[in-house]
Structures are given as C-alpha cells and as structure tokens.
C-alpha positions in Angstrom: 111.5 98.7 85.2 109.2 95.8 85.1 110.7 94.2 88.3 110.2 97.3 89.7 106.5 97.6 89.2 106.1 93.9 90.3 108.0 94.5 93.7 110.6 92.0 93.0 112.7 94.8 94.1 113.4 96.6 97.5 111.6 99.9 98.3 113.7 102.1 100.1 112.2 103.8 103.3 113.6 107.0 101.4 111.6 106.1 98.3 108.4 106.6 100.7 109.5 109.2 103.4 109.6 112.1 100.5 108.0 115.5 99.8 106.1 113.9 97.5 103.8 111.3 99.4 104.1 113.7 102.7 100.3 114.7 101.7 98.7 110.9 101.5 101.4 109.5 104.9 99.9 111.9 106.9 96.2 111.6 105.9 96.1 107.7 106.0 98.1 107.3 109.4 96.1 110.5 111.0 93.0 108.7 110.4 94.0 105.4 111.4 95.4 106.9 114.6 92.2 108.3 115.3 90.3 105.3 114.8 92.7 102.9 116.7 93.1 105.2 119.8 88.8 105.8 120.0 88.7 101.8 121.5 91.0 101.7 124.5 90.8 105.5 125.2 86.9 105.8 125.7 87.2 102.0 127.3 89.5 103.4 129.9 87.2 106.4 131.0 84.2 104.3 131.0 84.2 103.9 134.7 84.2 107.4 135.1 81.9 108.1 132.3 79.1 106.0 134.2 79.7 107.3 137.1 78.8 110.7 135.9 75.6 110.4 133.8 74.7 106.6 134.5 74.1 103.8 132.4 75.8 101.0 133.5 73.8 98.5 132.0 74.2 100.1 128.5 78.1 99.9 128.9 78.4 97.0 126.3 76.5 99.0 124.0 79.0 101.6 123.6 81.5 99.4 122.3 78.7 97.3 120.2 77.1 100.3 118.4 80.7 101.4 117.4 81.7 98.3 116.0 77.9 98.1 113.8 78.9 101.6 112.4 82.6 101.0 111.7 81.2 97.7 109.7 78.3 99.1 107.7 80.6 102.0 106.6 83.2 99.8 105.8 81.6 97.2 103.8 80.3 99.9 101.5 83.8 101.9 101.8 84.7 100.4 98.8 82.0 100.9 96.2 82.0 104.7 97.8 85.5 105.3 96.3 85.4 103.6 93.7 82.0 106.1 92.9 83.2 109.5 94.4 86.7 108.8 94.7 88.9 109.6 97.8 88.6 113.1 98.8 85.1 113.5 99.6 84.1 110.2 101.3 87.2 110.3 103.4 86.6 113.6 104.6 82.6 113.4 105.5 83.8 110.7 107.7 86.3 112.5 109.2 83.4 115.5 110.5 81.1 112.4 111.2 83.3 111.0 113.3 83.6 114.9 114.7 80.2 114.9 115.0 79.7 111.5 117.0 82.7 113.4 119.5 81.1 116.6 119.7 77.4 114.5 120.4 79.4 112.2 123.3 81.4 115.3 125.2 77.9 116.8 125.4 75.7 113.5 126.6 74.1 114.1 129.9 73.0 110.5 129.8 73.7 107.4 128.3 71.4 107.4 125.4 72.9 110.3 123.8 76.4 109.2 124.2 75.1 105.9 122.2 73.9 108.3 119.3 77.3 109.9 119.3 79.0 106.4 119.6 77.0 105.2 116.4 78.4 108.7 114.5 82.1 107.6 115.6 81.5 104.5 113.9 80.4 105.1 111.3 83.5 107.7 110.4 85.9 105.7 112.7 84.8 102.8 110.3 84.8 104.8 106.7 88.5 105.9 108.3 89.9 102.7 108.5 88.5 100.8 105.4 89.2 103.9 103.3 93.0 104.0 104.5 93.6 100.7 103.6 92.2 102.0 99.6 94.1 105.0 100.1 97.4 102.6 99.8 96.3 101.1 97.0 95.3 104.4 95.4 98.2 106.7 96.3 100.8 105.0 96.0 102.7 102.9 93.6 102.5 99.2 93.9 106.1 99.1 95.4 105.8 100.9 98.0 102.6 99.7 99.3 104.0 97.5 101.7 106.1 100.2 103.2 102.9 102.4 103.5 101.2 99.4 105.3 103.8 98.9 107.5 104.0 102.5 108.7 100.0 102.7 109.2 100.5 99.3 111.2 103.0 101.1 113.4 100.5 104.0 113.7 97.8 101.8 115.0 100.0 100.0 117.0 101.3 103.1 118.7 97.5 104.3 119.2 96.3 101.2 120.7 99.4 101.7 123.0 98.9 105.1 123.9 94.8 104.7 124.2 94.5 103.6 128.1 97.6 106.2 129.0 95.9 108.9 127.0 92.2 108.1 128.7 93.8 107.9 132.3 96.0 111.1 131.4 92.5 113.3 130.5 90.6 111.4 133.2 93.2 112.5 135.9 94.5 116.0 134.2 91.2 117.4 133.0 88.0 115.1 132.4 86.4 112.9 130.0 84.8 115.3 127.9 87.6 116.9 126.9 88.7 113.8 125.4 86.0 113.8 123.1 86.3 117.5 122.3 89.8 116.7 121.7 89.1 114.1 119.4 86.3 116.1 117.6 89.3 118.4 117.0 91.4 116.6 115.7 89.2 114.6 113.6 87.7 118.1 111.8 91.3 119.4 111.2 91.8 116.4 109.0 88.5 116.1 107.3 90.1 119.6 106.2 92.6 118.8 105.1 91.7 116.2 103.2 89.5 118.5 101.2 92.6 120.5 100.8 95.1 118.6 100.3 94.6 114.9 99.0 95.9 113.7 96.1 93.7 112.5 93.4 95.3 109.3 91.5 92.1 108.0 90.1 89.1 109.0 88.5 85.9 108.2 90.1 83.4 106.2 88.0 80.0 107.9 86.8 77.0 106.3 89.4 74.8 104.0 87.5 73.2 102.8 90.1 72.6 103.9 94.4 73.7 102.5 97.4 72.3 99.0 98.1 70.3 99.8 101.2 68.5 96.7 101.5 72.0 95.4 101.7 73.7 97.1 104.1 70.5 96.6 106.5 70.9 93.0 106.5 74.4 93.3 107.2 73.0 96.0 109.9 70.7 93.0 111.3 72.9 90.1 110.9 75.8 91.8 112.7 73.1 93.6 115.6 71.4 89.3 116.2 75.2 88.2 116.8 76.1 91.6 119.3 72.6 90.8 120.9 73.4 87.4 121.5 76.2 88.1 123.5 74.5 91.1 125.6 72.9 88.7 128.0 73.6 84.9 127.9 70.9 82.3 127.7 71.4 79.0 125.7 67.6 79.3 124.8 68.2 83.0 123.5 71.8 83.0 122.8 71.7 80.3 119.8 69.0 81.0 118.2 70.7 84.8 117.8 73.9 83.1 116.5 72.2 81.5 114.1 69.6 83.9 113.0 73.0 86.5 112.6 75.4 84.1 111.0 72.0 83.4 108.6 71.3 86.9 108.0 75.3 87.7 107.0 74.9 84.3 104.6 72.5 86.2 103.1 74.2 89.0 102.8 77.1 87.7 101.5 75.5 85.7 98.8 72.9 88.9 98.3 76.3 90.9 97.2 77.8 88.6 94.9 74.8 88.6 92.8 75.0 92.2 92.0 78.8 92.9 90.3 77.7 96.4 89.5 77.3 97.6 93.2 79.2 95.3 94.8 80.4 95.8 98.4 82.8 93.2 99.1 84.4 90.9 96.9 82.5 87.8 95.6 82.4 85.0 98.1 82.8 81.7 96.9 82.8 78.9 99.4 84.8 77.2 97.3 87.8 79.2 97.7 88.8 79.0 94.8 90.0 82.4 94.3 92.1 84.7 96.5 89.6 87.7 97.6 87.4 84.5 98.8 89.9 82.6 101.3 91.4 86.3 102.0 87.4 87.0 103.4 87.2 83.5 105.5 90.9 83.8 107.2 90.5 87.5 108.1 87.4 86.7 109.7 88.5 83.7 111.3 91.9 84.5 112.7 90.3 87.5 113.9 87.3 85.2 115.7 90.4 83.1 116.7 91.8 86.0 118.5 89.3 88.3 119.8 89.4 86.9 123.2 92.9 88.5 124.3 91.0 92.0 124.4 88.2 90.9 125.5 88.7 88.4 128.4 92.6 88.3 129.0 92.4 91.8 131.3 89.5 90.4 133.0 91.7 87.0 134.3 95.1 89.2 134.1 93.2 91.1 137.2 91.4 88.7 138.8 93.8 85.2 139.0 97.0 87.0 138.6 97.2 89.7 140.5 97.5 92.7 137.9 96.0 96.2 137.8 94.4 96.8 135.5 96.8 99.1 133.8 99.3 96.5 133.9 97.2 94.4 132.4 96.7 96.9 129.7 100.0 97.3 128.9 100.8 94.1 128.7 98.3 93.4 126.5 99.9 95.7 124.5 102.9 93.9 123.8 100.8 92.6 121.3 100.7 96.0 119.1 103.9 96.5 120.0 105.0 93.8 118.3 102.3 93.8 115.3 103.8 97.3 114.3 107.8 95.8 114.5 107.5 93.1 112.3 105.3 95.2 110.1 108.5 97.7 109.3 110.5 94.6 109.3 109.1 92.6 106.7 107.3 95.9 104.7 110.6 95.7 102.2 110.3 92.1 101.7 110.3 91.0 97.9 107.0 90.6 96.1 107.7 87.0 95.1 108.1 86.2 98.8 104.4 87.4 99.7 103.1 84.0 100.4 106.0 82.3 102.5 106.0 85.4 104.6 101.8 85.1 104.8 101.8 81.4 105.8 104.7 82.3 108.8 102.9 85.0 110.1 99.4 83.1 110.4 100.9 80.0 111.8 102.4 81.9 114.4 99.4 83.0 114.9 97.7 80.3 115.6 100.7 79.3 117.6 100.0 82.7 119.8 96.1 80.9 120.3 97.6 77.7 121.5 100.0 79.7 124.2 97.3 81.6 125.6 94.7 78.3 125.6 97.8 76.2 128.1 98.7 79.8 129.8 96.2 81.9 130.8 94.4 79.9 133.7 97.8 79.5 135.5 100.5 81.3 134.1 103.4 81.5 133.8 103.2 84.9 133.5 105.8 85.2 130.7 104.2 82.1 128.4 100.9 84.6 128.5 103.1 88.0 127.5 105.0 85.7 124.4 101.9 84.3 123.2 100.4 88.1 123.2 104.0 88.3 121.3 103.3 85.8 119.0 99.9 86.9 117.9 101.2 90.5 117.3 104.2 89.4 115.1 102.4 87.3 113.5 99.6 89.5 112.4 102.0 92.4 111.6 103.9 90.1 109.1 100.7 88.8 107.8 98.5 91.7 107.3 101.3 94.2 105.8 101.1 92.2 102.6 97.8 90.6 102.4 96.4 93.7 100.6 99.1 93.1 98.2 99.1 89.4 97.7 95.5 89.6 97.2 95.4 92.0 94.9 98.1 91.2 92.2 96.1 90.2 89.0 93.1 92.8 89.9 92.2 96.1 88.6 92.6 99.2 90.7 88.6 99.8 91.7 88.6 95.8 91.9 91.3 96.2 94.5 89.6 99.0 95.7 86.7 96.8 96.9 89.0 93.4 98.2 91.5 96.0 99.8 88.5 98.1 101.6 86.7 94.7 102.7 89.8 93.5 105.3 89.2 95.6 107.7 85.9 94.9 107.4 85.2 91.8 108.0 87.9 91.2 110.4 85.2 93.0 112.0 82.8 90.7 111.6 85.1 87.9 112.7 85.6 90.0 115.8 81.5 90.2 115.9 81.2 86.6 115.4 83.9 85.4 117.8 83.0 87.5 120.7 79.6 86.0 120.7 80.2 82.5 120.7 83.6 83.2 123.1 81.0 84.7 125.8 78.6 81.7 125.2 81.5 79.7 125.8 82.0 82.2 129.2 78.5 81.7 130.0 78.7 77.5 129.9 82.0 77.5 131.9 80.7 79.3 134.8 82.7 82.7 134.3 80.6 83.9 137.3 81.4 81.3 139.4 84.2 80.8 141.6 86.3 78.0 139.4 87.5 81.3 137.2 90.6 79.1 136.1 88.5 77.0 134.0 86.5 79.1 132.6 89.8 81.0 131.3 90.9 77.7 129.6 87.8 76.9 128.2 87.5 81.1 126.8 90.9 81.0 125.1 90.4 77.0 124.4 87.9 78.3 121.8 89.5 80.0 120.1 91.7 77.4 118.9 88.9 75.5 115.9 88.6 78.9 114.4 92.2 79.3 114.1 92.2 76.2 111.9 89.7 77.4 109.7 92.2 80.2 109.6 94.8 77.9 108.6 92.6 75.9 106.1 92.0 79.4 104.2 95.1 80.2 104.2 96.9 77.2 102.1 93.8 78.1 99.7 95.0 81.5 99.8 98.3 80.7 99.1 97.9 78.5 96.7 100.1 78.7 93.2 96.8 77.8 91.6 94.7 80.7 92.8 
C-alpha cells in the first residue's frame, strides 16, 4: 500500500479510464481543449476577421490581451482554490470565457473584439491553471501522471485541430460562428461543473482578499514587456524590457513576503528548493522556445516555399509529439521522476540547437525533427513536473506550485517573445537578407535554454 501511494508502482490506464473519475477526465480535458484550440483557431481567421471590421494595426493585440488575462487569472488560480475550492472558480471562468465569445462573435470593430479577447483570457487562463489543480485535487497521487498525460494529449490534439477548425468555419460558415461555437461549448461545461464536479477538498475560510495591488503589478510588468515588442525601437524597446522584467522582480519578491495570500510559490534565487528552480526552468525553456510559433511559419512561408497551412501543420509535429511521449512515459515509476525530467529538458534544448543550424536553410526534415525534439521533450518533461515538484508538499501548498506552471511558462513566453523580436528588429527581419535574421531569431533562443538547463540540475537535485 505504501508503494502504492508513493507511485513506485504502475498505474494502469484501467485504473484511470473508470466510472468513477469519468466526471473530473471530462471536465479537466474539456477545458484544456477549449483553451488550447482558442490560439491557433482565432489566429487562423484573423485575416478574415480584419478584413471584415478592420483593425489591422491592433492584430498583435488580440493575441497580447489574451495572454495578460490568461496570466493574471492564473497566477491567482491557485490561492482561488485553495479559498473557494474547485467547483465555483472553475465554472465562473468557464461563462467568462463564454462571455469574452459571445462579446467577439458580436464586435463590429476591433475594439470590442479586444474587450471580448481580455474575457477569454481571463477564463481561457483560470481553465488552464485550474486543470493542472484539478489533477492534484481529484485524483490520487498515482494516477496523476496518467491524468497529465491524457490532458497533454488533449491539448496537443487541439493545438492540432485549431488552424483546420478556423479554416473549416471560415470556409463552411464564418468567423463568428466560431465564437458562438465556442461560447457554447464553454457554457455547457461551466454547467456542468456546477453539476457535476467532485469535491475532494475543503476550501479554507478567507482571512484575508485578493491581493490586487499584486496582480496589477504583475498586470503592468507583463503589459511593459508585450509593449516592448508592439513596435521596435532600441531607444523604446529596452527601457520596456527592463521596466517589465523590474516590475515582475517586484512582483515576485512582493508575493513571497505575504505566505497567507500567496499566489505563486516562494521564489528564492537561490534555488535552493524545488517550487523555485521549477519557476526559472518553466519560464526559461519556454523563452527558449517561443520562437517556433512565433517566427518559424513566418520563414517556413517565405525562404521555403510552404503555405501557410503546411507550415501549420508541420509545426504541429511538435504537439503531436508532446502528447505521445506524454502517454508513454505517464506510467513511469515515481522514483524515476527526475532521470525522465533531465532527458526530456535536454532534448529540449537539443530541439533549440536544431532549429538555430536549420531554419535559415533547411534541410527541411532537420527543421520538422527539431520541432520533434522540442515536443517529445516537453511531453516527457512536463507530465511529471507537477509531481516531482510536489512530493513533500501539502495539498493547498501543491495547489499553488501546481497552478503557477502554467503560469509562468506564460510569462517566459511574454518575456521571450519580446527580446526574440528585438533580436528580429537588430537583424533586419524587414530586410531582404531574411536567412540571417532566421539564424539570429532561433540563435537566441539558445542562452535561455541554458538557464533552463542550470535550473534544472537544481531541480533535480537529491538535496532539494
């Protein structure tokens, strides 16, 4: 029995495909799903969306005011559930993520669709963060990593699905019935989840509020860094880097002076515990990474030749494989957590250093099995980070490091996509030498990759 509630033994798909846990499976992967598809669907239909109520020059904004919701939601996810439990939290983001649909399938200009973008982040965030609790919560410690893995293979399939699904509405019916669609959907499960999810742990009694002060300099710190890559200028770009990263510093150290309404886990810069190198490599692999969605179609399209639906897809090869080694390694032995960690992230960083020699000039296949790399690698990494993380700590303290991953691989994305596109900016991505611009975009990527790796032997170490 005790090996059993240590994981040192197998869980059984059957164990976790029961009656029994239908309930919980179906609310954390239905929100997940909805979450994952939002970001390639609505970046598909973009082009058409502008082209019906204008805004061009407010595109980057709708992906930016997402991201800012889905991180201050997020970052307080945590100390929500651990206040008012599961059911309610997780369903008011559910309708506000309805709402945010219901506000964009009814824009008639740009503006408006950014108020309903903010809405979708802010549930499409509180979705995402509060699935990763629900794991912990729901279900037992064994088959956490079975859960994982199945919510990894719902993402993946999502973030395969989202451009076929946006071209499918675009060409079968139109763009706002996507969103209607998606408000829909998103209504039926905030419904359900007042109906049907399990309660596994009592909510504490609220001694103190939200810290809004908080949250707004995480609001500001994260808005300097989005600004800084909006329009780039050396003069304005670093001195919005800096202000940000100074403004999340802040933050960070703000919130681990305050245990009692703590939103993410303590930060020492030390490292000398696990939820603190767990918060620097999530960030910084994810910084490592960011610039295979955000540049690689771009290049894909114009020095190889692609559409860019084939440059979508293969793109894609990265979920594809993030969600296969997820269900492979989801039954892997507790005590082999950290070896399985450490092989994941360096092939990871391996991925980085592919796409840095490949993406300029090809080949063509290098460029699709670095993609690989960086999916298998994150699939066997992130599956059992939660658990890894959280194996001496309390189940509201897990709560809090479990609901922060997400999070501030968020930020990481925040952080790198800012100083990738000053890197864009200072290689002449306008210009017509494209090819080194491409090196130099991916080259980045590879210093934060060795933070990454830095983290993660203090993350893995026996002494943590």
């Amino acid at each position: 029995m005790d090996d059993i509630e240590k994981g040192k033994t197998l869980a059984p798909w059957k164990d976790l495909l029961v009656r029994q846990h239908a309930a919980s499976l179906l609310i954390v992967c239905t929100a997940v799903v909805l979450h994952a598809a939002d970001g390639l669907l609505v970046a598909t239909m973009l082009p058409v969306i502008v082209a019906d109520i204008g805004g061009t020059n407010l595109i980057s904004w709708v992906v930016m005011l997402y991201e800012v919701g889905s991180i201050t939601v997020g970052a307080a996810s945590g100390f929500i559930l651990v206040r008012m439990g599961l059911r309610v939290p997780m369903a008011q983001s559910a309708f506000c993520f309805s709402a945010g649909c219901v506000a964009s399938a009814l824009a008639s200009s740009m503006p408006i669709m950014l108020w309903g973008r903010v809405l979708q982040g802010f549930g499409g965030g509180g979705l995402m963060a509060m699935s990763f609790v629900a794991v912990t919560l729901l279900f037992e410690r064994r088959l956490r990593a079975r859960a994982m893995a199945l919510v990894s293979t719902m993402w993946a399939g999502s973030a395969f699905l989202g451009p076929l699904m946006g071209g499918l509405f675009v060409e079968l019916a139109s763009w706002r019935a996507a969103f209607w669609t998606f408000a829909c959907f998103a209504m039926l499960l905030g419904l359900f989840i007042f109906w049907a999810a399990p309660i596994r742990s009592k909510p504490e009694t609220a001694k103190q509020g939200l810290p809004v002060v908080r949250l707004a300099v995480l609001i500001a710190g994260i808005l300097a860094i989005a600004f800084a890559g909006e329009e780039i200028h050396l003069w304005r770009t670093l001195p919005l880097i800096g202000t940000g990263l100074g403004l999340l510093g802040i933050f960070f150290w703000q919130d681990a002076q305050h245990s009692n309404t703590r939103l993410l886990p303590a930060f020492d810069p030390r490292l000398r515990d696990r939820p603190s190198a767990m918060i620097l490599l999530a960030a910084s692999f994810a910084a490592a990474t960011i610039a295979i969605g955000a540049f690689a179609p771009f290049f894909l399209v114009n020095l190889h030749g692609f559409t860019p639906l084939q440059a979508g897809y293969l793109i894609a090869i990265e979920a594809v494989a993030w969600a296969g080694t997820a269900a492979l390694v989801s039954g892997r032995p507790e005590t082999s957590d950290a070896r399985m960690i450490k092989i994941g992230l360096v092939t990871v960083a391996i991925g980085v250093l592919g796409l840095s020699v490949s993406m300029a000039n090809g080949p063509i296949a290098l460029i699709g099995f670095a993609a690989l790399l960086q999916g298998a690698g994150f699939g066997m990494a992130w599956t059992l980070i939660p658990r890894f993380a959280t194996q001496e700590l309390s189940v509201n303290e897990s709560a809090v490091v479990v609901g922060a991953l997400p999070t501030v691989q968020r930020i990481g994305y925040a952080i790198g996509a800012a100083l990738i596109g000053v890197v864009a900016n200072a290689a002449g991505i306008e210009s017509a030498d494209t090819n080194f611009a491409a090196t130099a975009i991916f080259t980045a990527g590879i210093p934060m990759a060795l933070i990454g790796l830095f983290a993660l032997r203090r993350f893995c170490a026996s002494d943590s």
